[in-house]
C-alpha positions as CSV (number, residue, x, y, z in Angstrom):
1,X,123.7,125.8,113.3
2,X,124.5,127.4,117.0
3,X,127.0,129.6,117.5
4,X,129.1,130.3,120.1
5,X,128.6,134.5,120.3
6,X,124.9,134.5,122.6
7,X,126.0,137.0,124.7
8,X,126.7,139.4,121.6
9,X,123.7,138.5,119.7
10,X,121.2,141.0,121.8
11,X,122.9,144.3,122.4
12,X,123.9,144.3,118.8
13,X,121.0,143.6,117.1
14,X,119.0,146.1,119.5
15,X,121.8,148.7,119.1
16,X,121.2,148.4,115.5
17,X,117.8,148.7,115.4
18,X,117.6,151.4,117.6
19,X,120.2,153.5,114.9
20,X,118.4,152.8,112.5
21,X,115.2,154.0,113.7
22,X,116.9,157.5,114.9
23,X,118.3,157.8,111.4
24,X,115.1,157.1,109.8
25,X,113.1,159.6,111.5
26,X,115.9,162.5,111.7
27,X,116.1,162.0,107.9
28,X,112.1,163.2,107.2
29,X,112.2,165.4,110.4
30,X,115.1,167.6,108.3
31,X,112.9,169.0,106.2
32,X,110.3,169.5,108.7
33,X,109.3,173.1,107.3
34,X,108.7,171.6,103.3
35,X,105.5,174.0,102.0
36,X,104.1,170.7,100.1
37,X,103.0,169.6,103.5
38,X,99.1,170.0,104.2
39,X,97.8,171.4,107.7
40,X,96.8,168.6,109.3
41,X,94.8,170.5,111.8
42,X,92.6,171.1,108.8
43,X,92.2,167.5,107.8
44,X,90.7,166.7,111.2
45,X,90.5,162.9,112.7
46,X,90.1,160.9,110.0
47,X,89.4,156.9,109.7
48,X,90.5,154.3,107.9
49,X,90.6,150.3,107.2
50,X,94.0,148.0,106.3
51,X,94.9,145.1,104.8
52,X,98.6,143.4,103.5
53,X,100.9,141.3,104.7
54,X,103.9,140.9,107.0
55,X,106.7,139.0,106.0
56,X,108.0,137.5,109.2
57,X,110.9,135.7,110.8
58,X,111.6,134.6,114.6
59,X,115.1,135.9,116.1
60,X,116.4,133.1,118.3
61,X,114.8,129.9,116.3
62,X,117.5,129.8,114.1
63,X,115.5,130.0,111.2
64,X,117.1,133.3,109.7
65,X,115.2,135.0,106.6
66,X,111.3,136.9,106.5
67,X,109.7,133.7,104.7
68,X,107.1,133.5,107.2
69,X,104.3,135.3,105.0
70,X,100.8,136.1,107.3
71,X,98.0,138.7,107.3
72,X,98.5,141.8,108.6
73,X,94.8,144.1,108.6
74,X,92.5,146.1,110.3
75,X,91.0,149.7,111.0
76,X,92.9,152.9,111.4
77,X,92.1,156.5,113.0
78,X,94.4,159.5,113.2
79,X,94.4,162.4,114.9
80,X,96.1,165.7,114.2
81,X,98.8,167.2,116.8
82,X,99.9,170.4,115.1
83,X,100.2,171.3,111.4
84,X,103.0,168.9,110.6
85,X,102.4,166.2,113.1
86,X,99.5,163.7,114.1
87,X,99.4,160.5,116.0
88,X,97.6,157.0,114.8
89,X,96.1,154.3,116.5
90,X,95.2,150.9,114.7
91,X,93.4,147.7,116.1
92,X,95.2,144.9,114.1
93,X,94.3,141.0,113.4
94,X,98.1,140.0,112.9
95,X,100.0,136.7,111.6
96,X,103.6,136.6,112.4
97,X,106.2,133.8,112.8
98,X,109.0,131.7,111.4
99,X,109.4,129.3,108.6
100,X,113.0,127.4,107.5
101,X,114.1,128.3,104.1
102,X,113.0,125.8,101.2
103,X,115.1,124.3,98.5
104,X,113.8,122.3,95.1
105,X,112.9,118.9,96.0
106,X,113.0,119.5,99.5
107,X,109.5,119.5,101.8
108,X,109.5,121.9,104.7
109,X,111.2,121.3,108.1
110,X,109.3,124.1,110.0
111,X,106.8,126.4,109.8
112,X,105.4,128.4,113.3
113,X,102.4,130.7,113.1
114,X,101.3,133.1,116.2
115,X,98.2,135.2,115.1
116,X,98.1,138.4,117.6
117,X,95.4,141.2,118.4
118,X,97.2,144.4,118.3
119,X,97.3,147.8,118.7
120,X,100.2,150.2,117.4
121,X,100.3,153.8,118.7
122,X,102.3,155.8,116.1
123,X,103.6,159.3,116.3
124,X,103.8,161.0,113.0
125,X,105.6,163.4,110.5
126,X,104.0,164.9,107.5
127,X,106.9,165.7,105.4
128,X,105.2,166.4,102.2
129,X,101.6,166.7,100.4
130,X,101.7,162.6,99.8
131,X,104.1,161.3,102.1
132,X,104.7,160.9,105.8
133,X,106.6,159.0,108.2
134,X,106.4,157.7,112.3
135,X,107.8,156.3,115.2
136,X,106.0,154.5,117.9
137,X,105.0,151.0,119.9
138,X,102.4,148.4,119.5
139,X,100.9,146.2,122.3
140,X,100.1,142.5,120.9
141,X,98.0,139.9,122.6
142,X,98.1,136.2,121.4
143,X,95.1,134.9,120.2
144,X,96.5,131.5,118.5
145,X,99.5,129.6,117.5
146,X,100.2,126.6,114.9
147,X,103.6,125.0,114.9
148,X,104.3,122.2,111.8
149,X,107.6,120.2,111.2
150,X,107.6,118.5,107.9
151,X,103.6,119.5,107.7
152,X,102.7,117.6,110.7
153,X,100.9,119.4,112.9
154,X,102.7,120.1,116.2
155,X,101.4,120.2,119.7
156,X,101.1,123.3,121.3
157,X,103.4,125.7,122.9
158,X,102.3,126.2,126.8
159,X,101.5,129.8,127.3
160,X,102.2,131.9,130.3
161,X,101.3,135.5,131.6
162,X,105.0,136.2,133.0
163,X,108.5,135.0,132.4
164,X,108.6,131.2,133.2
165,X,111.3,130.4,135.8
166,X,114.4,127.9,134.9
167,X,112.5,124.7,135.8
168,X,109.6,125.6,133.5
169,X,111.2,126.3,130.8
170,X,113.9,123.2,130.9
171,X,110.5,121.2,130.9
172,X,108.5,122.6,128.1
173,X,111.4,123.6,125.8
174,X,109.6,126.5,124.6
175,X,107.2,128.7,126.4
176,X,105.3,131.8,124.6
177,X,104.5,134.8,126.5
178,X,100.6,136.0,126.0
179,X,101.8,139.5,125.4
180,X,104.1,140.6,122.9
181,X,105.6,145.0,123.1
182,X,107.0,145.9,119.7
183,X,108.9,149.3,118.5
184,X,107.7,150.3,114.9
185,X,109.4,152.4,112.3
186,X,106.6,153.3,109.8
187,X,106.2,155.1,106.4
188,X,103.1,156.1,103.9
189,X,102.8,157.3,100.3
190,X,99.0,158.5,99.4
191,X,98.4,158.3,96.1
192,X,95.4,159.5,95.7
193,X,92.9,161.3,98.0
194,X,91.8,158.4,100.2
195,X,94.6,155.4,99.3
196,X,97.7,154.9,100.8
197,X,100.6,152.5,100.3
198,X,102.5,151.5,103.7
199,X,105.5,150.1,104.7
200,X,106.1,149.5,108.3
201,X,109.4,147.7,110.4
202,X,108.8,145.9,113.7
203,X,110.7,144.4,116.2
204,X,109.9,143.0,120.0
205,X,111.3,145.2,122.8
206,X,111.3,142.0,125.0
207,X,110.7,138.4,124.3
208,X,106.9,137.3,123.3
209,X,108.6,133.9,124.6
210,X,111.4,131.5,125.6
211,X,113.2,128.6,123.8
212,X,116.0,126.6,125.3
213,X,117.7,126.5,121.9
214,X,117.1,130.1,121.5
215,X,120.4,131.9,120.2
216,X,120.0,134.8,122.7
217,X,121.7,134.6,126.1
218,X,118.6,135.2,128.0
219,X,117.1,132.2,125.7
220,X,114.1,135.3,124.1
221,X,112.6,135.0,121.1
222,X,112.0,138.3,118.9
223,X,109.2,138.9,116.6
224,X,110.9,140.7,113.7
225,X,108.4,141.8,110.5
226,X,108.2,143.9,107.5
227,X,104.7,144.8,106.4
228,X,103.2,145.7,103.2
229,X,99.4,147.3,103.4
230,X,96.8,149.4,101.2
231,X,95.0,151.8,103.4
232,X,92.2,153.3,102.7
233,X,91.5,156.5,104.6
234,X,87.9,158.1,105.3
235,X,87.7,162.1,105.1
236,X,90.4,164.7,103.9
């Protein structure tokens, strides 16, 4: 169902996001001085291949709830800043989206799939020996898109480079965007030499497109994903 509060939906849902990323990171940065951490000067660049999922939803198709599940995998290298920090750079083959919540006996109404090249650029904390946590942005380019209602096939979504004017997008309905800029909040556990376990948070900065039913007042959609991955890391 609409609701009559657009213009309050995107400064407090970005305000939000944004506390919880500074709370997050100032958390782990506290105990910036733990003697479990290794040097990471000493661990060199290392590299590195990933594979999980992302549970996903879309913020302004009024499908609310991550039951969008996709692929989220790749390869990894980091690179060591100073003993307790390093920086990480992936090249990603990601499936996000949106689906509607199902009930027993009840097919599925909707179901939207945009798979994305993309590229993160973390900045990270090595609180302890096995554990470390980041802050960063990733750049996403679309490669492809699906779109089903009740499992039928749907055509596609035009695409544009820049923000469609008024016109366009009273005509089409929904536009996508080819580009899509995320902020990440990110976290590892390694639990053994090479393998780690990670959990990562990620929302669009801006919209990767434009829907006329969209709840936002600016009519944006919002990727917004949690991922789950096994990493395994080369080196160390």
């Amino acid at each position: 169902m609409k609701t009559d509060t657009r213009s309050l939906f995107t400064g407090c849902k970005r305000e939000k996001l944004f506390t919880f990323f500074f709370v997050l990171f100032s958390l782990f940065v506290s105990n910036a001085y733990s003697q479990d951490a290794p040097d990471q000067t000493k661990l060199g660049i290392r590299g590195g291949i990933v594979a999980g999922i992302d549970a996903a939803q879309v913020d302004g198709d009024d499908y609310a709830g991550y039951h969008k599940v996709g692929f989220n995998g790749g390869f990894y290298g980091q690179i060591p800043i100073s003993k307790i920090f390093f920086a990480s750079v992936e090249i990603l083959y990601v499936q996000d989206g949106g689906k509607s919540p199902t009930y027993p006996g009840q097919v599925l109404a909707f179901s939207s799939q945009f798979s994305y090249a993309q590229v993160p650029a973390i900045f990270h904390y090595q609180g302890k020996e096995a554990f470390n946590v980041g802050v960063g942005f990733e750049y996403g380019r679309l490669v492809s898109q699906k779109v089903f209602v009740d499992q039928i096939e749907q055509p596609k979504y035009p695409v544009y480079s820049n923000k469609p004017t008024n016109y366009e997008l009273d005509s089409a309905g929904v536009i996508l965007l080819r580009r899509d800029w995320r902020v990440v909040a990110d976290a590892n556990y390694q639990f053994t030499k090479n393998f780690m376990v990670n959990v990562r948070f990620s929302y669009s900065l801006v919209p990767f497109g434009y829907n006329l039913g969209s709840n936002f007042i600016n009519r944006g959609l919002y990727h917004n994903a949690l991922t789950f991955r096994l990493m395994y890391v080369f080196g160390g």
